[in-house]
N, C-alpha and C positions, 0 to 999 in steps of 0.2 A: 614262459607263462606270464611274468613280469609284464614283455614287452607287448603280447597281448591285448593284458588287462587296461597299459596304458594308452595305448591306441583306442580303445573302445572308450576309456575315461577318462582320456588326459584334455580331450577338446574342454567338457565340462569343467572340470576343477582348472582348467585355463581360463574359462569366462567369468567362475568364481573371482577367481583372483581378481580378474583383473574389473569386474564390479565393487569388490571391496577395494581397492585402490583407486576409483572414481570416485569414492564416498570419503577416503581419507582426502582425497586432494579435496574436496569442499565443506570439511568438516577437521580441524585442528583437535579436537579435542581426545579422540584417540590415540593411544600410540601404540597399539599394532593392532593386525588383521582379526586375529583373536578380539580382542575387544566391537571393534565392528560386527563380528556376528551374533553379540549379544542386541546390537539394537532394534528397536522393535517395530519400526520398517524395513528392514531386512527381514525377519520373518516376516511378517503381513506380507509383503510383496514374495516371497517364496509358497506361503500359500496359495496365493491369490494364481499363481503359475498352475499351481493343482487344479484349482478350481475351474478357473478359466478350459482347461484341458476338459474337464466334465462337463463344463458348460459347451461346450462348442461339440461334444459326443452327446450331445441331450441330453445328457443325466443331470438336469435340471435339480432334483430332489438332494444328488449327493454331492454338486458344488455348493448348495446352500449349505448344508452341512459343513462342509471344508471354511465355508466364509462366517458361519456363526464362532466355530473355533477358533480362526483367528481372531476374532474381533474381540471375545473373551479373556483372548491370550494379549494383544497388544493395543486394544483398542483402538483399533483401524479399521476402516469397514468398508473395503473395496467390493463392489457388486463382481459376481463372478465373470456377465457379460462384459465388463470393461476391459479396452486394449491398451495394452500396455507395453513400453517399449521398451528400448536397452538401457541400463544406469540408472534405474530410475531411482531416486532416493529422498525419502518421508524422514523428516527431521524429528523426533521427539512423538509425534502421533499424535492421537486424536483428530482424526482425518478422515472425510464421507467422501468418496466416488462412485457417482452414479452409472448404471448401467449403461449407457449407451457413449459415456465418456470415453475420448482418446486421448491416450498420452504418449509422444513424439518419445524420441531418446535424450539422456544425458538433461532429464528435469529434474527440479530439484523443488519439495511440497515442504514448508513447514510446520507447526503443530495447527490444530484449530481452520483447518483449512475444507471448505466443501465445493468440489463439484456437484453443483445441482442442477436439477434439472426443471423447466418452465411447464410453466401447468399443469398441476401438479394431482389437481382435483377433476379432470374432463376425462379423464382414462385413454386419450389417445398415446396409440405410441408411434413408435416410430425413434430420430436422432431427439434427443429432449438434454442431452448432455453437453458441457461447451468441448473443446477441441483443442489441446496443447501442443504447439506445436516442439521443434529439436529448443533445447537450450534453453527452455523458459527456467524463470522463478517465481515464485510463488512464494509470498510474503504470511505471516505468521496472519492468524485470523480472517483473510482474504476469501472472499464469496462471490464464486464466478458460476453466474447461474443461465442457466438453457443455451441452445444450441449455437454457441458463438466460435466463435475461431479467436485463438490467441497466439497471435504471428514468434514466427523464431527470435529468438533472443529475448524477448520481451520480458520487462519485469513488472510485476504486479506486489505493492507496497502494504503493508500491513494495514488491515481492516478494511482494505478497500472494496469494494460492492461492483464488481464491472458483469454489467448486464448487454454491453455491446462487444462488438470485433475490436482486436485490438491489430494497431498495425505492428510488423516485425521491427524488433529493434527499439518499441516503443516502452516509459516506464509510466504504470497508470497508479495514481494516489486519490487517496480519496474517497467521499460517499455522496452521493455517484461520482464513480472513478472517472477523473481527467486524464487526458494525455501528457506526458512533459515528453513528447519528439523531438528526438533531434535528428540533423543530418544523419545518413546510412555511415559516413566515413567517422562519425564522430561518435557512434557507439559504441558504448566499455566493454571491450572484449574478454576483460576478466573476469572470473567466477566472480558475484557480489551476494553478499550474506542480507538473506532476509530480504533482495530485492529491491534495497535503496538505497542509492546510492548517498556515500556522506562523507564530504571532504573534511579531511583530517586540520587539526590548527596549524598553523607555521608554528615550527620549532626547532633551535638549533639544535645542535650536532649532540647533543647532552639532554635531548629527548624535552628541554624546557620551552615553556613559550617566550619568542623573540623579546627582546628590549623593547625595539623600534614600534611592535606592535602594543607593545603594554604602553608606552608612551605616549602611543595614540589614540590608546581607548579612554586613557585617564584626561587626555587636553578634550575629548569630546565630550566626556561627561563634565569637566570641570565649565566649557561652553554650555551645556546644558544649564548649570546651575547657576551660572550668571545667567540666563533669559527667563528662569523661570522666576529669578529673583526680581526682576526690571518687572514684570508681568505683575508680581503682587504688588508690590509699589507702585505701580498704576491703577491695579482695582484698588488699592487703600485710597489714593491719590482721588479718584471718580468717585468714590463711596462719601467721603468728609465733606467735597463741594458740594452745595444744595443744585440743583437745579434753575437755570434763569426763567425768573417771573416774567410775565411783560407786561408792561409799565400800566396804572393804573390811569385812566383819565379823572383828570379832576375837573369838573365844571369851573373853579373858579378860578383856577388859572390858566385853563385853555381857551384859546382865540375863540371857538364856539360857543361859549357859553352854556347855557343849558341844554341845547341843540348836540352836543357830544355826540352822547349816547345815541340819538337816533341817527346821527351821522354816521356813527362807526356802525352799524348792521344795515346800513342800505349798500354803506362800502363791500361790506361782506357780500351780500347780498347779490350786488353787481359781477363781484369775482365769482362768484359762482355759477352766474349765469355765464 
């Protein structure tokens, strides 16, 4: 009876598992599987499986229903038409997926995060949602709206606005979101939190910041304040000198005589022309 039961449900409570152990390995803050089932993108996404299943039988009336519950329940608000793939895991919540949105395997959405979709007020439909593809990230606050493609591996960086395709492997920052590309061989194959990447300080073996580098932050800043010191000593320095006059003509003891002055504006006069 046992072996049965587990044959008919052991595949399930296998894919279980091993969805909560995709979610621990990019998320440290658990510490065991038990705890992951309390988060509330795991439920939202276990509804959104319900709903989806009645969306796709037409029962159009009672996935919305399944999808108002959850959204009540974890404040996630997955439309019930969106596809949805393996691993997928919603950091924290508060997160919109629009209906015609897909999402690849093994992505990872943080809080504040919308799939939207473009034009929003002509009533056409049709794909109006962007496209995620295997291994993306998805940065906290991040607004990826209408029918775009978001290549594999890509990371998209907090509050970023990306309203184009993004290429695979690419990490977009920004509003409106830039590229930072790199070569395919030089892209970070590790899980990265939140989407952006951020290199740690040099530090020895005792987790402190190097000598050599404190050394050399203090000799730049102490060159800083020698030039900014030369600089004000120089506007004090241009401020106290007056400005040179030029020289006033005196008729009487200039070789022209009274003739000066109308000498000096024909001169001008000449240079001008």
């Amino acid at each position: 009876m046992r072996a049965h039961w587990w044959e008919k449900h052991g595949a399930m409570l296998d894919g279980l598992i091993s969805y909560l152990d995709s979610v621990r390995a990019r998320d440290p803050a658990p510490r065991s599987r038990w705890e992951i089932l309390l988060y509330p993108g795991v439920w939202a996404l276990g509804f959104h499986r319900i709903a989806h299943w009645l969306f796709e039988a037409k029962l159009y009336f009672l996935a919305r229903v399944v999808n108002h519950v959850s959204r009540a329940l974890t404040a996630i608000d997955i439309h019930p038409g969106a596809t949805i793939g393996k691993n997928f895991f919603i950091d924290h919540g508060f997160t919109v997926i629009g209906e015609t949105a897909e999402v690849g395997d093994n992505v990872t959405i943080y809080q504040c995060v919308t799939l939207g979709g473009s034009n929003p007020t002509n009533g056409k439909g049709g794909k109006r949602h962007p496209t995620l593809k295997d291994n993306v990230i998805i940065g906290s606050g991040a607004q990826i709206i209408g029918p775009i493609v978001v290549g594999e591996r890509a990371r998209v960086g907090a509050n970023a606005v990306v309203t184009d395709d993004v290429p695979a492997g690419a990490t977009m920052v920004g509003l409106k979101a830039r590229s930072t590309l790199v070569p395919a061989e030089e892209w970070l194959r590790e899980f990265i939190p939140y989407g952006t990447p951020c290199d740690d300080p040099p530090c020895d073996e005792q987790g402190r910041p190097r000598r050599d580098c404190i050394e050399k932050l203090e000799g730049e800043i102490a060159q800083m304040r020698e030039e900014m010191a030369l600089m004000r000593a120089l506007l004090a320095e241009r401020e106290l000198v007056p400005e040179a006059q030029p020289p006033a003509h005196d008729p009487a003891t200039h070789p022209l005589g009274p003739n000066v002055e109308p000498a000096v504006r024909l001169r001008k006069r000449a240079a001008k022309d």
